[in-house]
C-alpha positions in Angstrom: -50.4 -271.4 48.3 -48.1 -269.5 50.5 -44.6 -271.1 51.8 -44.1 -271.5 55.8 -41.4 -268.8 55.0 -43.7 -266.5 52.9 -46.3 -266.6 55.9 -43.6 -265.8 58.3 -42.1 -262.5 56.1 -45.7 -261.6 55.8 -46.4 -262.1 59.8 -43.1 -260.2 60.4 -43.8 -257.1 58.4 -47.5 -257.3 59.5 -46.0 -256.9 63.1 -43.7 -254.0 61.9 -46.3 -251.6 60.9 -47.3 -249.5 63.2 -50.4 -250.0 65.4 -52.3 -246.7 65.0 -52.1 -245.3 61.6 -54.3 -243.1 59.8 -55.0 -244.5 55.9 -53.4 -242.6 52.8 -56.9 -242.4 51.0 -58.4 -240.8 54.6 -55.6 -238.3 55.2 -55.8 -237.3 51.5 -58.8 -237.0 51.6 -59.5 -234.8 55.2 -56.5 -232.3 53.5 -58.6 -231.6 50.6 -60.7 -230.9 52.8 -59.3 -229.0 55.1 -57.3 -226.9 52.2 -60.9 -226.0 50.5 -62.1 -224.5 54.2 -59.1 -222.4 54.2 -59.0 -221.0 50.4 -62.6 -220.7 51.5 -61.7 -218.5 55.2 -58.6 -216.6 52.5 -61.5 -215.7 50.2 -64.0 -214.4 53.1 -62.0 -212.1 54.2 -62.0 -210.0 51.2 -65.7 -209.9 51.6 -66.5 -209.9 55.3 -66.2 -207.2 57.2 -63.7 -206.5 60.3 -65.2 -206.5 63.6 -64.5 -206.9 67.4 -65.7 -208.0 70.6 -64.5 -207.0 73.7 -63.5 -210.1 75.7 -63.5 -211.1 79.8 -60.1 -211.7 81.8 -61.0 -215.3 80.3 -60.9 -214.3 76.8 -64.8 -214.7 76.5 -66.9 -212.3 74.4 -68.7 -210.0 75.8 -72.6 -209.8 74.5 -73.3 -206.7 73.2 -69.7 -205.1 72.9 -69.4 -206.0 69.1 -67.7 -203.4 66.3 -68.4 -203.7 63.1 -65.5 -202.4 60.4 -64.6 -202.8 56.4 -63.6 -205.9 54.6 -59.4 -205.4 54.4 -58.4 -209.2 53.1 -55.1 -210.9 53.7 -51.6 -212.1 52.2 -52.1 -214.9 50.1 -48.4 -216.0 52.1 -49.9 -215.8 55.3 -52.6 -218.3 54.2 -49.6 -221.0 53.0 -47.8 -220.2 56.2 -51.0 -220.7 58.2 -49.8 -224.2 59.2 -46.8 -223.5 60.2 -47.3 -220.4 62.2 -49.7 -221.9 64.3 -47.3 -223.2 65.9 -46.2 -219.6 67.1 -49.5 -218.2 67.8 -51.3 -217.5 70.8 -52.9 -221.1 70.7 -49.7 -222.3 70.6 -49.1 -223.7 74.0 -52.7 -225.8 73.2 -52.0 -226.9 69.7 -48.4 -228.6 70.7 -49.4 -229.8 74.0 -52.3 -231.8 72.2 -49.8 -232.9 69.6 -47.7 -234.1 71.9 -50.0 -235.8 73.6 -51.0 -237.9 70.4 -47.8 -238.7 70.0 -47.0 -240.6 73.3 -50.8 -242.6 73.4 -49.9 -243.7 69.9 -46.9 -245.0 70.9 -47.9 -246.5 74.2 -51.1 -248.2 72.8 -48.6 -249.6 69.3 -46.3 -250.4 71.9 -48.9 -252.1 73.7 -50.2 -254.2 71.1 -46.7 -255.1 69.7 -45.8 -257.1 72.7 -49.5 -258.9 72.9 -50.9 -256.8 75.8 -54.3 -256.1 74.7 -54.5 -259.7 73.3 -53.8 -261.3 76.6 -55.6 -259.1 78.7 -58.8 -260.4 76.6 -57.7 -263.9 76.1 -57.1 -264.1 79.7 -60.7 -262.5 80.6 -62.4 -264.8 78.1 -60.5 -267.9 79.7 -61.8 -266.8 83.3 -65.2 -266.5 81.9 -65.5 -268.8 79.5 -68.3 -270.8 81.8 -70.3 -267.9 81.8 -70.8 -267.0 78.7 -73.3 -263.9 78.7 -71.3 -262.7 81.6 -68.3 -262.9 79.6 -69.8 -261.0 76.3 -70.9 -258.4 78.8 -67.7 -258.5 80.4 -65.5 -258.3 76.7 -67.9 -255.4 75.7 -67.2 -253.6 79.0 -63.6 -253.7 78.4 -63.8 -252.6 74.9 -66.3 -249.7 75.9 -64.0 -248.9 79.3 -60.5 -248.3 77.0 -63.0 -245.9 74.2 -64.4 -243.8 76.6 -60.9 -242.9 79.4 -58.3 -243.8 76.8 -60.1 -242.7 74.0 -59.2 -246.0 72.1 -61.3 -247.4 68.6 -59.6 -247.8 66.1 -56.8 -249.5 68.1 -58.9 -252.1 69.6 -60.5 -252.8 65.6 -57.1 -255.0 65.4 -58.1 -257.3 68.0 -61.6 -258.0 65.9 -60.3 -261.5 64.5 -59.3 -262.8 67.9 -62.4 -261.5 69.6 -64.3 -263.2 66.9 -63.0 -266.7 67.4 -63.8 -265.8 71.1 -67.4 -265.9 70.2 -67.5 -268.2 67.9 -65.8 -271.2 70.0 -68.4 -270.1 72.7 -71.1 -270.9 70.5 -72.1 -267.1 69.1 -71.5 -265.7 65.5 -69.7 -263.0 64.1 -72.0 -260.1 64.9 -71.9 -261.3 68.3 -67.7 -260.3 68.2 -68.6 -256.8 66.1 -70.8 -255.9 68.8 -68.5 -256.3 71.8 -65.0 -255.0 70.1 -66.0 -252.7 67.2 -69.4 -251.2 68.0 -68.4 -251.4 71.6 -65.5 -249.5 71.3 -66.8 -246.9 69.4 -70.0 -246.7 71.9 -67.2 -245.9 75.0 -65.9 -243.9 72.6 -68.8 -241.6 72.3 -69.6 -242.0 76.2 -66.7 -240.7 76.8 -65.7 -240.2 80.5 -62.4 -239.0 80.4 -61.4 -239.6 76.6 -58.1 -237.9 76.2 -58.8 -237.2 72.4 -62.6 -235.6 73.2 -62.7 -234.6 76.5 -59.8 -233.6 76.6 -58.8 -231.4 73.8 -61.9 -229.7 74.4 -61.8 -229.0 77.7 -58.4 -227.6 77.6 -59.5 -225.4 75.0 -62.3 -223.7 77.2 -60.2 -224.0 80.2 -61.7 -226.1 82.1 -61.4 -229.2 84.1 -61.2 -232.4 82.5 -63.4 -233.9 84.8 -65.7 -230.7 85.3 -69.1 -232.5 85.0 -68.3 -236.0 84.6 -71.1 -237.6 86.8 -73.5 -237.2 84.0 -71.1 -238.8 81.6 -70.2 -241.7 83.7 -74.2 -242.1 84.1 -74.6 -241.6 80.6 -71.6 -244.4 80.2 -73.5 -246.5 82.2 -77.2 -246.1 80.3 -74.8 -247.1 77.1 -73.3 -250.0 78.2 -76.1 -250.9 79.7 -77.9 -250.9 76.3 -75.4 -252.2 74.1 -75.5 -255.2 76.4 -79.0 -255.5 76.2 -78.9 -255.1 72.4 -76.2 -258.2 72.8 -78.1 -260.2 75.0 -81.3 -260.1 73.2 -79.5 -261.0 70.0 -77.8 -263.9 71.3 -81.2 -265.0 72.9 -82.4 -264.9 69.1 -79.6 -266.9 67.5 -79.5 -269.5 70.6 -83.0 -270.6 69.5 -82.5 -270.8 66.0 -79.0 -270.6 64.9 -80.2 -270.0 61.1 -81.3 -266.5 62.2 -77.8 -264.9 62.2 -77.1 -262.9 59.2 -74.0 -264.2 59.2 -75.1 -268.5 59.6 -73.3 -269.3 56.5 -70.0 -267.5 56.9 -69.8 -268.8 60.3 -70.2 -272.6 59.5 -67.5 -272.3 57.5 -65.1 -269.9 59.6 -65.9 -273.1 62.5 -64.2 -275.3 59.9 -61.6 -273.2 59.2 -60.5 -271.4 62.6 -58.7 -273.3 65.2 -61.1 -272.5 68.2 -59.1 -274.1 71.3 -58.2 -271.5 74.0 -54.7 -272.3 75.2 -53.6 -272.5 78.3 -51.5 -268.8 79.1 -47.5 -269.1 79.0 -45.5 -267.2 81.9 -44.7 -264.8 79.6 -48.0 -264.1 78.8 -48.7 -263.8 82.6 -45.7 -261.5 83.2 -47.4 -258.7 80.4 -50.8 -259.2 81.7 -49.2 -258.5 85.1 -46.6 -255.5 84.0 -49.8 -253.9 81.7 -52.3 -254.7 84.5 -50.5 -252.1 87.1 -49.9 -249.7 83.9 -53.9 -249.4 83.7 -54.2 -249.3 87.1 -51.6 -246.3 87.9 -53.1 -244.5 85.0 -57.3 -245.1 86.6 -55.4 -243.8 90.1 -53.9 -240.6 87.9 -57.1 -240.1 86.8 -58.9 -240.0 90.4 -56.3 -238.3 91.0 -56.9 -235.5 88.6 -60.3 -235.5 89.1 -60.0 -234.9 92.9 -57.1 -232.3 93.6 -58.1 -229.0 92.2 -54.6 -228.1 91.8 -53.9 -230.0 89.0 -57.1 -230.8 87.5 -56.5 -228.4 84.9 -53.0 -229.8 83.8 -54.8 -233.4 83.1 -53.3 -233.7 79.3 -49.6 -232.8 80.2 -50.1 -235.7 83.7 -51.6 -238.0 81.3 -48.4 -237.3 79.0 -46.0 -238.1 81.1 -47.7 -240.5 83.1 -48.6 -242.2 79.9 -44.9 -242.2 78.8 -43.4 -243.7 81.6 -45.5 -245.9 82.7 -45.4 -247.6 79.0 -41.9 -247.5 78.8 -41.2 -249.0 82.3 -44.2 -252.0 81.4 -42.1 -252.1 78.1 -38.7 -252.7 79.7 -40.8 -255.5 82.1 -42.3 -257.6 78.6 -39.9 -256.9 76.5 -36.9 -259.2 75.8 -35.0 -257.2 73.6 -35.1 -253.4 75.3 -34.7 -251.7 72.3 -37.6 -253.2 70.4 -39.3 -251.2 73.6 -38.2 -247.3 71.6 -38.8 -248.8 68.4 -42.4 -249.7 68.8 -43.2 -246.5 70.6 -41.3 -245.0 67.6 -43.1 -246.0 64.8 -46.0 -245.5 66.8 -45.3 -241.7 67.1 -44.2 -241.6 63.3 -48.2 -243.3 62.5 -49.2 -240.0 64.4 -47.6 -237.3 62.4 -50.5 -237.1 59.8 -53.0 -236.2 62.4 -50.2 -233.4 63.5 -50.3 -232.2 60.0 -54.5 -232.4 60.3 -54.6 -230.4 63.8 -52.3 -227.4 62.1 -54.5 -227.2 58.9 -57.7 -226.9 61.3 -56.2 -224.7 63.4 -54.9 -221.9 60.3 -58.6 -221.6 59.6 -59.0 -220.2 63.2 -55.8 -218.4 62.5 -56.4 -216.6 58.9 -59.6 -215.4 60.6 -58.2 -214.0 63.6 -55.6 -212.2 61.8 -58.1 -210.8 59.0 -60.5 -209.9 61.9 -63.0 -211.8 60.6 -63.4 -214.2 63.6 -65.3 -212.1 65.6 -67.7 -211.4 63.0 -68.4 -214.8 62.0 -69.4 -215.7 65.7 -71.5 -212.5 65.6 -73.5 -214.3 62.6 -73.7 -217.1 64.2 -74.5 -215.5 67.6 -77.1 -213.3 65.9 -78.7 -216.3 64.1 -79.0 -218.1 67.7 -80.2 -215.5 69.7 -84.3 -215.4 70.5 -83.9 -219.4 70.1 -84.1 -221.4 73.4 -81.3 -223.4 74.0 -82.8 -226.3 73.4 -82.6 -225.3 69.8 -78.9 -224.7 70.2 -77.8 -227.9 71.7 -79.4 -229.4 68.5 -78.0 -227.0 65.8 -74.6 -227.5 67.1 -75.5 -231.5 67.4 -76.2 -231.4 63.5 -73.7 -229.2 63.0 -70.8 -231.8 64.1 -72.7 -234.6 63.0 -72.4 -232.8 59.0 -68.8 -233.1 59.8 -68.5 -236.0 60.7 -69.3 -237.3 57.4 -66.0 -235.3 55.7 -63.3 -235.5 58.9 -63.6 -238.1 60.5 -60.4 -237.1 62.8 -61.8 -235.9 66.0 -58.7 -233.7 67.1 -58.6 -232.3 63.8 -62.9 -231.5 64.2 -62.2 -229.9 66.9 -59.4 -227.7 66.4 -61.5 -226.6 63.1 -64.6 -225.5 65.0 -64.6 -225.6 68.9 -62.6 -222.2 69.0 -65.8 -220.7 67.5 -68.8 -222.7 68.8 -67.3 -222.6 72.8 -67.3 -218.6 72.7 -70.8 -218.9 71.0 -72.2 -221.7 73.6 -71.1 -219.3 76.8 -72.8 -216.4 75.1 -75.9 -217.7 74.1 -76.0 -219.5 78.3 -74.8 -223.1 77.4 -72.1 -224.3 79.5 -68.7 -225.8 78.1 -69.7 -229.3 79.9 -72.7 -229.0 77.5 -71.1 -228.4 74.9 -68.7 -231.2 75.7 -71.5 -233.7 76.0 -72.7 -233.2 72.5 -69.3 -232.9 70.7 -68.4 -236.9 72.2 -71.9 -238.0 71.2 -72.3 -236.1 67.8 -68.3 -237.3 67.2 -68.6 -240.9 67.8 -71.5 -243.1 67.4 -72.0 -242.4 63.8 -68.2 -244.1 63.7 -70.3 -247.5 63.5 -72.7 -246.4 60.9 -71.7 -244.1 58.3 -69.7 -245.7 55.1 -67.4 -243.3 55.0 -65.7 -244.0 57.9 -62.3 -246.5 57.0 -62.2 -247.9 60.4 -65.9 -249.3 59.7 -65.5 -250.6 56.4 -61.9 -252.3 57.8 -63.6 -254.0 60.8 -66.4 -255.5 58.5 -63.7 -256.3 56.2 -61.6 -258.4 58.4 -65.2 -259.8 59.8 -66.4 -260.9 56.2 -69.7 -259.0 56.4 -71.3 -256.8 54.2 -72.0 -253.3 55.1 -75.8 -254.2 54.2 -76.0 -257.2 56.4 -74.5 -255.2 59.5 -76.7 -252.1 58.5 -79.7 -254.6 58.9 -78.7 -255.6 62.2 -77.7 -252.0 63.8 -80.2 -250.0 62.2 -82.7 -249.8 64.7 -80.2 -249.7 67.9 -78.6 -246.6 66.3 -81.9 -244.7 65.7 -83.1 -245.5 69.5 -79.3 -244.6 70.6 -79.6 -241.1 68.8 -83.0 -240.5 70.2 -81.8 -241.3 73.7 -79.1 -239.4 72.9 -81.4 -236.3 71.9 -83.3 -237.0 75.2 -79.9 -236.8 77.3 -78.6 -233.4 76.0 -82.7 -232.0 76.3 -81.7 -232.9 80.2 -79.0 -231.9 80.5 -79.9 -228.1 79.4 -83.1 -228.8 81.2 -80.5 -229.1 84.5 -78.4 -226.3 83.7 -75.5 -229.0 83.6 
């Protein structure tokens, strides 16, 4: 039995780690990864021959244009310096505006949840709604769903799973009920993304493009999702009203009723002042984002806006909640410092891109692949490169890192072969994140069920058949959306 003193030590250095942190065991794992690819990429290019395409004033290839040369190899040390010269090379300006980019939302969003923000932003919904209870799961699962698909927040919003749960569970609901509206919705708006800094984004500043170039189909396609997950919510609920003994999780939560204090206090004022400071951060950030999405001008700056937007607005909500000022640097600190593996992720990805561009192998590669998609319609396409990221998925579950790896080939080799870049965007988000919620190799999964006490079977058995309808409705979606010539 722990002393009051123990529990506090451990409360205070729970509270010191940081908010967003990628696991040793994960990061490890995604650089063995990673390293094979590019011993792999070193080893091709004694074998694969040089070749070039001519490219556009956008730096698109050019159909038909391609020369074929000799196999020459490269330096062993360029391939170990691979990481570091990407940093120098012509995707330079991309690869460090991206990395600074995940620097300041990791900060922000630990800084966020240090001071309570996301907790009483929920907590205070809940409350409102508590008299309504369908309307407030729909309303939790919205919110969850709203800061995956513009913020690009999951595995954030997994640390708010116990509160969420005893949300549900006072109203009458079981444990599932809180998965479905933090967890699985999070990673649902994650994958219907809108404007998803860490999707979206990235990939759209790496076909230069506008953020927001096409987003009425995703904001439908958002809607269609949420609209489903609450459905899939609603009728579950509906089950377990009836008969309480048909949860999966009826045991566990008889005796989590026992044990967890299920009163929702009344807010404090200082609760009310960071509800009220984070409230008008959201709310500049959704006008930045109209904003973006409106003047032409700057549509195509949207990650460095978001930046600095992002930065200030957090520090100046900071300086509002926070008692002591410093503790304002030190959260966004050791939020940043969390980050720095995914940095080190983005630069192995990217010296792939780089050992082939300097061994001239790049171009020949996307001829393979070009000549391998060529005669196929494009429906065919959208579903190879679908696959394609979904195989991925299983090994790297870093999207930034997933894209830096592969986008610079498949974007050239979508315009060539007629598929747009919004396309293209549209099946990276989908292909990227729903399997986040399914697939036992992803950490943030087997932590959320974890902390929820449920077995990966027992939520398999639940989700099973929402996923497979999701991914068919998913398949339908990107048939349409070539069908449109979106």
């Amino acid at each position: 039995m722990q002393t009051k003193e123990e529990m506090q030590n451990a409360e205070v250095k729970e509270k010191e780690e940081p908010f967003s942190h990628i696991g040793r065991k994960s990061f490890f794992v995604v650089m063995i990864l990673l390293t094979t690819i590019i011993i792999a990429s070193w080893l091709l290019t004694f074998f694969v021959p040089q070749g070039s395409y001519l490219r556009d004033e956008n730096g698109m290839i050019i159909n038909g244009t391609y020369v074929e040369g000799k196999p020459k190899g490269i330096a062993f040390w360029r391939v170990i310096t691979a990481p570091f010269r990407v940093f120098a090379s012509e995707d330079a300006v991309t690869i460090i505006m991206i990395s600074i980019f995940l620097l300041v939302m990791s900060g922000v969003f630990n800084l966020l949840e240090k001071t309570g923000g996301i907790r009483v932003i929920i907590g205070r919904t809940v409350r409102k709604f508590s008299h309504r209870k369908q309307l407030v799961v729909c309303a939790t699962a919205f919110i969850f769903m709203a800061f995956g698909s513009f913020f690009g927040m999951f595995e954030e919003l997994v640390t708010l799973l116990p509160l969420i749960i005893v949300f549900m569970l006072s109203m009458g609901f079981d444990t599932l009920t809180g998965l479905g509206v933090c967890m699985m919705a999070a990673c649902f708006g994650f994958s219907a993304a809108i404007s998803n800094p860490f999707s979206v984004g990235i990939v759209s500043e790496l076909a230069g493009i506008p953020i927001f170039k096409g987003a009425w189909l995703r904001i439908l396609f958002f809607a269609l999702v949420f609209t489903a997950v609450c459905a899939f919510l609603l009728l579950h609920i509906k089950k377990i009203t009836k008969d309480p003994t048909r949860s999966l999780t009826y045991e566990i939560d008889q005796k989590k009723r026992l044990s967890l204090n299920m009163s929702l206090e009344q807010e404090t004022a200082q609760e009310r002042k960071i509800f009220n400071a984070y409230i008008i951060f959201f709310a500049a950030q959704l006008v930045v984002l109209i904003l973006i999405a409106s003047i032409r001008a700057i549509s195509g700056l949207a990650i460095p806006i978001l930046a600095v937007t992002f930065l200030v607005g957090g520090i100046i909500a900071g300086l509002i909640v926070c008692e002591k000022k410093t503790d304002v640097f030190k959260h966004m600190g050791s939020g940043a410092l969390a980050m720095i593996p995914a940095i080190v992720m983005i630069a192995m990805a990217s010296s792939v891109k780089l050992i082939m561009s300097e061994s001239g192998i790049l171009d020949t590669v996307m001829y393979g692949i070009i000549d391998t998609l060529i005669g196929k319609n494009k429906f065919l396409c959208v579903i190879l490169i679908y696959f394609l990221i979904l195989f991925l998925q299983i090994f790297i579950g870093s999207s930034s890192a997933k894209i830096m790896l592969i986008m610079p080939i498949i974007l050239p080799v979508a315009t060539t072969i007629g598929l747009s870049p919004t396309v293209v965007i549209l099946t990276y988000c989908i292909a990227d994140g729903f399997t986040d919620v399914i697939l036992p190799t992803n950490p943030v999964l087997l932590i959320g069920l974890s902390m929820a006490n449920v077995s990966y079977g027992k939520w398999v058995k639940w989700t099973w058949k929402f996923q497979v309808l999701m991914f068919l409705a998913t398949i339908l979606l990107l048939m349409l959306a070539v069908q449109i010539g979106y």
